[in-house]
DRENDO-1510 file (C-alpha; in Angstrom, 1 decimal, always signed):
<recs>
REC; n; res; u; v; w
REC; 1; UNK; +73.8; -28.4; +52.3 .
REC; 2; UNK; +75.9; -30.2; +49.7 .
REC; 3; UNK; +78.3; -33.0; +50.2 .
REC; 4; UNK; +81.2; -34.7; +49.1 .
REC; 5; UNK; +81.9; -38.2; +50.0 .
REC; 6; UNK; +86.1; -38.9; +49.9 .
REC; 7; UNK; +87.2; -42.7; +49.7 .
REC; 8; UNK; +90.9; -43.3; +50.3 .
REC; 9; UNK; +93.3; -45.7; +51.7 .
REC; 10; UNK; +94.8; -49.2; +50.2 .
REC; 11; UNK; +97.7; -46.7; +48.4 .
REC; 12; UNK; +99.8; -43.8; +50.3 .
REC; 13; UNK; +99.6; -40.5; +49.6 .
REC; 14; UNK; +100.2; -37.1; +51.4 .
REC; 15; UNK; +97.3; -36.7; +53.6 .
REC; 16; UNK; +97.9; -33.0; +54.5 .
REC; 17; UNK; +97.6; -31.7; +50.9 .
REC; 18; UNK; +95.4; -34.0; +49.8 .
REC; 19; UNK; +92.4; -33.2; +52.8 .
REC; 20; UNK; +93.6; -29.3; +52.1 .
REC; 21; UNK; +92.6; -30.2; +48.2 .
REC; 22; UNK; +89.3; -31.8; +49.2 .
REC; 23; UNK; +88.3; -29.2; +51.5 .
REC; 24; UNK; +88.8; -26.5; +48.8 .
REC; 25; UNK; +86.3; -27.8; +46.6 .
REC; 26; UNK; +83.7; -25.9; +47.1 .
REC; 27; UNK; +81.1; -28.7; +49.0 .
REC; 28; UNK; +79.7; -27.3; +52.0 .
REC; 29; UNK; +80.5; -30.6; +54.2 .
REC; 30; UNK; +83.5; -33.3; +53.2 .
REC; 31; UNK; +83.7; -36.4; +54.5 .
REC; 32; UNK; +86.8; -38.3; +54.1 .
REC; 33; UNK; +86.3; -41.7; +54.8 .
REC; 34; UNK; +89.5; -44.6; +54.8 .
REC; 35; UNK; +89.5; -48.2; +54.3 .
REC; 36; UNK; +88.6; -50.4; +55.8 .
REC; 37; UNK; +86.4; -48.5; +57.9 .
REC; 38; UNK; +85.5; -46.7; +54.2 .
REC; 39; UNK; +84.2; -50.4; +53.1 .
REC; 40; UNK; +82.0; -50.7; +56.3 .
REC; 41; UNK; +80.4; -47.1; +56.1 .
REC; 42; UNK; +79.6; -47.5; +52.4 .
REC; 43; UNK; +78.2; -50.8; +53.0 .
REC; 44; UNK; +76.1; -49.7; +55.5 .
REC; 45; UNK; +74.6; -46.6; +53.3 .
REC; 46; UNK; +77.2; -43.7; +53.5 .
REC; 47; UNK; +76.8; -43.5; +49.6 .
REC; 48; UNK; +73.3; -42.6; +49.4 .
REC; 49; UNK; +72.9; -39.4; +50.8 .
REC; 50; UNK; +76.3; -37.9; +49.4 .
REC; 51; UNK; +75.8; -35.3; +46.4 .
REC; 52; UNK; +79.1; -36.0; +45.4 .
REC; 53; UNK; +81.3; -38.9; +45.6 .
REC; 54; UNK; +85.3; -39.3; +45.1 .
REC; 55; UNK; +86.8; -42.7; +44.5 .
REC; 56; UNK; +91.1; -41.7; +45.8 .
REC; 57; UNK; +91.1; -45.7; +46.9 .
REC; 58; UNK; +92.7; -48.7; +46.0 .
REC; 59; UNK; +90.8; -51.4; +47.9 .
REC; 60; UNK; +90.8; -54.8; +48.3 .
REC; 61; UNK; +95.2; -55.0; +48.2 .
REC; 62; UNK; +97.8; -56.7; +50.5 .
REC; 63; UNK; +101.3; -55.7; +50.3 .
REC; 64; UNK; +103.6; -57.6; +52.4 .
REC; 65; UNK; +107.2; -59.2; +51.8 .
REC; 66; UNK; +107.3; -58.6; +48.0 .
REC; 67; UNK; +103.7; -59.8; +47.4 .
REC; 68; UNK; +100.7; -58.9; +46.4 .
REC; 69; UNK; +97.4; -60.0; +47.7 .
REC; 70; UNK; +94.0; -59.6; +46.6 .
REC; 71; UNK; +90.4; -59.7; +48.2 .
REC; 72; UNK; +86.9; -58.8; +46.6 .
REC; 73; UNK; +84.6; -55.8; +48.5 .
REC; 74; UNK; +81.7; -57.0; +50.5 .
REC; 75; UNK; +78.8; -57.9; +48.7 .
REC; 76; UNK; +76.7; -55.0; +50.5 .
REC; 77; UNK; +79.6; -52.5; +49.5 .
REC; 78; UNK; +78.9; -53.7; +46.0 .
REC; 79; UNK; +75.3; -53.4; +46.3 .
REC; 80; UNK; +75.4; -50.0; +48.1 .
REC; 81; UNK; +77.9; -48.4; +44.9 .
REC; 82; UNK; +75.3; -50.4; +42.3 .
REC; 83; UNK; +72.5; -49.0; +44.3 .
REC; 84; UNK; +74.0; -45.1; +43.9 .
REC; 85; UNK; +74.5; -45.5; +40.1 .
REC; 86; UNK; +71.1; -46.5; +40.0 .
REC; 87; UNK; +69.9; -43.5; +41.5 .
REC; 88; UNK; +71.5; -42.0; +38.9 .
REC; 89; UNK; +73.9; -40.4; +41.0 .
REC; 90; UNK; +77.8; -40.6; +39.8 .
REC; 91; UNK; +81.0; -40.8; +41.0 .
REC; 92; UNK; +84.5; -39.2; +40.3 .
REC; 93; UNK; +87.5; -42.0; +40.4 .
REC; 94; UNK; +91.1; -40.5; +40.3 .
REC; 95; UNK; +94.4; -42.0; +40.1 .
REC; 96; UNK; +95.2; -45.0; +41.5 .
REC; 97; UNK; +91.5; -45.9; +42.0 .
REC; 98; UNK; +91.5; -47.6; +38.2 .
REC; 99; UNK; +93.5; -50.4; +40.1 .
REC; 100; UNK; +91.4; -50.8; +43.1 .
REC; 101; UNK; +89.1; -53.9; +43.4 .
REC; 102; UNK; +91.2; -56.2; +41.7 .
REC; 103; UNK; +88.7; -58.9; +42.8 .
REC; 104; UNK; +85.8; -57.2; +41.2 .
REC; 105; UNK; +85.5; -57.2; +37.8 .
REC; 106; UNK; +82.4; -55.0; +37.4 .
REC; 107; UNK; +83.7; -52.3; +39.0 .
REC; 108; UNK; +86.6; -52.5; +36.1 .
REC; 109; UNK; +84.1; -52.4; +33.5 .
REC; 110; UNK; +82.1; -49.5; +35.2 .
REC; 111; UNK; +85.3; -47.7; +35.1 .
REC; 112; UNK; +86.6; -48.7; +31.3 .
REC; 113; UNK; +90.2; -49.3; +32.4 .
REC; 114; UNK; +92.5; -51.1; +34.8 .
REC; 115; UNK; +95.8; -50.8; +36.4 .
REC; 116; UNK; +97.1; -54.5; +36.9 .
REC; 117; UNK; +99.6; -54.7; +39.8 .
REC; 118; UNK; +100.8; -58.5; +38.8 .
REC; 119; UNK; +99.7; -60.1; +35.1 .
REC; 120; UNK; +96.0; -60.9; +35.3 .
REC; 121; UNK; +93.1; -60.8; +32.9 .
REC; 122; UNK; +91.8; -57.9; +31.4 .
REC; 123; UNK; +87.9; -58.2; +29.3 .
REC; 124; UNK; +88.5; -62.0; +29.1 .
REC; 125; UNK; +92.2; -62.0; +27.9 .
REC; 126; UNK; +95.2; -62.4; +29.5 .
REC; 127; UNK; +97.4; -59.2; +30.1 .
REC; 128; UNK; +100.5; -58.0; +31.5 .
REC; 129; UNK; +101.1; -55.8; +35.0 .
REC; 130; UNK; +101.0; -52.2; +34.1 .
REC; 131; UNK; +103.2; -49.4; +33.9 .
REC; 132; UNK; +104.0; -46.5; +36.2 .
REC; 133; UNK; +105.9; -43.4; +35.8 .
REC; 134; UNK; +106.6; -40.2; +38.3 .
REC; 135; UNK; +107.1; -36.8; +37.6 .
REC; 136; UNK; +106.1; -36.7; +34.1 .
REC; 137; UNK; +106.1; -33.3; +32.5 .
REC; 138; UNK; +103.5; -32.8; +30.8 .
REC; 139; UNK; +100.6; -30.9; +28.3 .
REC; 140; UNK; +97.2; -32.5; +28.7 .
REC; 141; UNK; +95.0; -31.9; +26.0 .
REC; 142; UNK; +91.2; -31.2; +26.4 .
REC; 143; UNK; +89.1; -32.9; +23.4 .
REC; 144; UNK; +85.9; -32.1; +23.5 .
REC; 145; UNK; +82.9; -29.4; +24.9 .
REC; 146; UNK; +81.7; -30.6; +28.0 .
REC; 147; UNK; +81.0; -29.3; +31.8 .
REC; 148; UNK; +84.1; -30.2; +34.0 .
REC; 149; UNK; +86.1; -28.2; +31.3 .
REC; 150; UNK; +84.3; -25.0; +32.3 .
REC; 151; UNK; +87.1; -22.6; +33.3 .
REC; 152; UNK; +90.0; -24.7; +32.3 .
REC; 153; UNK; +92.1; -23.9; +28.9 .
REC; 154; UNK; +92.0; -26.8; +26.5 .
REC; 155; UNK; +95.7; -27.6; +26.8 .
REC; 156; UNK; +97.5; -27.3; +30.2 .
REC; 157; UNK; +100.9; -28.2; +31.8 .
REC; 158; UNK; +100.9; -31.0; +34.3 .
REC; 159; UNK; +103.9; -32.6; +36.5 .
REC; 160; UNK; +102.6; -36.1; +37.9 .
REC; 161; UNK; +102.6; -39.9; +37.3 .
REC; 162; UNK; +101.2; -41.4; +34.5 .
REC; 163; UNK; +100.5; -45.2; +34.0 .
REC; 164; UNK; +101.0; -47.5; +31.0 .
REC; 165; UNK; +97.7; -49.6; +31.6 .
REC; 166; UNK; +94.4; -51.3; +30.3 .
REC; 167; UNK; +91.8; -48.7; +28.6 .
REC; 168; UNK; +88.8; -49.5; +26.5 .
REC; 169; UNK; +88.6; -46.5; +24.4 .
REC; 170; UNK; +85.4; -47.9; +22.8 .
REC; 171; UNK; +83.6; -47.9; +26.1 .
REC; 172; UNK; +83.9; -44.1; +27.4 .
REC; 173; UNK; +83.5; -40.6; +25.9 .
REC; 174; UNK; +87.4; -39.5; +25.8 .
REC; 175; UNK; +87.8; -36.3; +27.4 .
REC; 176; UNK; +91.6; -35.6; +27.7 .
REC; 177; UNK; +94.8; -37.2; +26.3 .
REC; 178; UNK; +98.4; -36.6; +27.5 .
REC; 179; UNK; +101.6; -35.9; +25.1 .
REC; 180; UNK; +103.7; -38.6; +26.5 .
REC; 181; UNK; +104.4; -41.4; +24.4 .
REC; 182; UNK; +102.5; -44.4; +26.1 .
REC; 183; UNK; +105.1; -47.4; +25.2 .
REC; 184; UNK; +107.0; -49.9; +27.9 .
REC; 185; UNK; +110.4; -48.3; +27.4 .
REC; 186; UNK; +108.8; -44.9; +28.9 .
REC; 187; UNK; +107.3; -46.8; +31.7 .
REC; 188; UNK; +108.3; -49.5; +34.6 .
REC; 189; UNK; +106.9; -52.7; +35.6 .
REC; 190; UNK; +104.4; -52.5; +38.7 .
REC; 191; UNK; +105.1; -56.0; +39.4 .
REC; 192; UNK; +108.4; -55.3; +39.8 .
REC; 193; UNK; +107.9; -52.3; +42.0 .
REC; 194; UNK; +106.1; -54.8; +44.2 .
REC; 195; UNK; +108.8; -57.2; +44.0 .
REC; 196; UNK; +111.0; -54.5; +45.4 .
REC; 197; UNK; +113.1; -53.2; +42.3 .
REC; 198; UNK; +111.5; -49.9; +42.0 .
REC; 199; UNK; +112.0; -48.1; +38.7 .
REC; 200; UNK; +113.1; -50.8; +36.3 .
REC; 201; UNK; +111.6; -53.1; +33.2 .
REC; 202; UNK; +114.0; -55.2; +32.5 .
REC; 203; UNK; +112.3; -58.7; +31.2 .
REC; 204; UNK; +108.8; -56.6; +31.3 .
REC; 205; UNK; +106.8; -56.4; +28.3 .
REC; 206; UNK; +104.2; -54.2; +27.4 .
REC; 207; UNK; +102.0; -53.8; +24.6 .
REC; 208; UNK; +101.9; -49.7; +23.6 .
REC; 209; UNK; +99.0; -48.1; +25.3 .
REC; 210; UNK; +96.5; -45.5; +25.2 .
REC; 211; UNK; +97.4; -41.7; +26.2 .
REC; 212; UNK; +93.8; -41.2; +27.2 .
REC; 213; UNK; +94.3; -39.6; +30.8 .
REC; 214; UNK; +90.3; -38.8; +31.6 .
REC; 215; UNK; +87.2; -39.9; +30.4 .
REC; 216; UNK; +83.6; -40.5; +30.7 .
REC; 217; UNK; +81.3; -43.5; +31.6 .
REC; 218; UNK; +77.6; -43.4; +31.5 .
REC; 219; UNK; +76.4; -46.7; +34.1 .
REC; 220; UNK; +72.6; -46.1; +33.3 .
REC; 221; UNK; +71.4; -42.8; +33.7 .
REC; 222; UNK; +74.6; -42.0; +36.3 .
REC; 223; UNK; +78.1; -40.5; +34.8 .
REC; 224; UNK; +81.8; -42.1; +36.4 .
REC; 225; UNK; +84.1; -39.5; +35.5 .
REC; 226; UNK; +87.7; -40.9; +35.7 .
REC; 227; UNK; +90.8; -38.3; +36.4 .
REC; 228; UNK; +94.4; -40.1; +36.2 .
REC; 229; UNK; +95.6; -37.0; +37.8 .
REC; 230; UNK; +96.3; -36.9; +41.4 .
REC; 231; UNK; +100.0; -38.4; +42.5 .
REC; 232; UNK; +101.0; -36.1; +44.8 .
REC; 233; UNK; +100.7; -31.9; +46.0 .
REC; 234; UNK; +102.2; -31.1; +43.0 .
REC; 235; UNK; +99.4; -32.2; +41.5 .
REC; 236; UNK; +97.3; -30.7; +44.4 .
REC; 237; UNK; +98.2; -27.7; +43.7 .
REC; 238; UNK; +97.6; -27.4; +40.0 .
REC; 239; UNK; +94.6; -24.9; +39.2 .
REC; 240; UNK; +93.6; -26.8; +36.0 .
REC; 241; UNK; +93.9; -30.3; +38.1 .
REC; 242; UNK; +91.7; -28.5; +41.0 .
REC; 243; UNK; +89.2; -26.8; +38.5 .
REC; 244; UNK; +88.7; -29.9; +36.8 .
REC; 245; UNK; +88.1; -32.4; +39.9 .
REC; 246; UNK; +85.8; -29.6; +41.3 .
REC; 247; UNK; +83.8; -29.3; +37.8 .
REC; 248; UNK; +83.2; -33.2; +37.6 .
REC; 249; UNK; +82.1; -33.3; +41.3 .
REC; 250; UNK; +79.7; -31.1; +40.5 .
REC; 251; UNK; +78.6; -32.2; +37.2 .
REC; 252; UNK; +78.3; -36.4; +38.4 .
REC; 253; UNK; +76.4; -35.2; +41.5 .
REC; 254; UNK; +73.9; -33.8; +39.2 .
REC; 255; UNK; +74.2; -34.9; +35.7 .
REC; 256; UNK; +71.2; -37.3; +35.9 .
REC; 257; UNK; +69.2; -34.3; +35.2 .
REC; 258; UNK; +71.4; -33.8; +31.8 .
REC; 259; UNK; +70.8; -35.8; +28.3 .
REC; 260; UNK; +73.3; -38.8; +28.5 .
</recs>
């Protein structure tokens, strides 16, 4: 029977499309768990036995009267997502998971990327909070031969929220860019968002950033596939979106048996 491990809470979403979109992958048993409890399952081994697994979290975040606070993940939630990638067993990680963990730096460079919420450090060096923006129309761009592309054109129209944030390009195998332009006056401040002015950056600066909207991570043997896709049921609902999250399900629960 194959499986598909779900990891959610920290961030809202739509939980009616999103466990119809789950549930329509193709696995023959889903199980969605949410943080914390998420956290505690993992920790205690819920990782292991999954075929697949689906990062849709943001853990380790407190948002309360225009603040923002942070926590690190257990130490045996650590060692359990270490212990799968050393299986050589992957993971997919979509949306708002690149900002998730804020606390754990390692799971940042596992990912190659990192949404700030508030001005932090990102590879040693300080950096600004990142950029959001909904409802983006857009084409995504496909850029190379490889599995999760099987069935999917190599350009595609997309309507969902794009972020202006960290991306080591050197690090992954880029697999899909997006024709927005990726510079601070196209984007708003998160940390402002969090402050309560939603949709604004005034005094917010931002270096230009990378369009690269999906990519590729080898950590040993195992592959992370990271999808920015994923806001909302628009997004859902897109066949490309929903043949592409299926595909690199598939491929990360068994690409240990491929050539890295």
């Amino acid at each position: 029977m194959s499986t598909l491990l779900v990891l959610s809470g920290g961030h809202p979403y739509e939980e009616a499309p999103f466990d119809e979109l789950i549930h329509s992958l193709g696995f023959e048993r889903v199980e969605h768990l949410v943080h914390p409890e998420a956290e505690a399952a993992v920790a205690a081994g819920a990782a292991d036995h999954a075929d697949a697994l689906l990062f849709y979290d943001m853990g380790g975040y407190t948002f309360a009267d225009g603040a923002v606070a942070t926590r690190p993940p257990s130490p045996e939630f650590r060692q359990a997502i270490e212990r799968r990638f050393a299986s050589g067993k992957g993971a997919v990680a979509m949306h708002h998971a690149l900002a998730g963990w804020a606390e754990w730096p390692e799971w940042h460079a596992m990912l190659g990327g990192r949404f700030l919420y508030q001005p932090d450090e990102w590879q040693g060096r300080p950096a600004p909070d990142s950029g959001y923006r909904h409802d983006v129309a857009y084409q995504a761009e496909a850029l190379c031969h490889h599995p999760i592309f099987d069935g999917v054109p190599s350009t595609f129209a997309v309507i969902d929220e794009l972020y202006l944030a960290q991306v080591d390009e050197s690090a992954v195998t880029p697999l899909i860019r997006a024709n927005h332009v990726f510079t601070r006056d196209n984007f708003y401040s998160a940390a402002l968002a969090v402050g309560g002015t939603m949709f604004s950056n005034d005094g917010w600066d931002h270096a230009d950033g990378s369009d690269l909207i999906g990519w590729e991570r080898r950590i040993g043997a195992a592959p992370l596939i990271y999808l920015q896709f994923g806001d909302g049921p628009e997004t859902y609902r897109n066949p490309h979106v929903h043949r592409l999250l299926a595909n690199a399900l598939r491929y990360t629960a068994t690409a240990s048996i491929h050539d890295g």
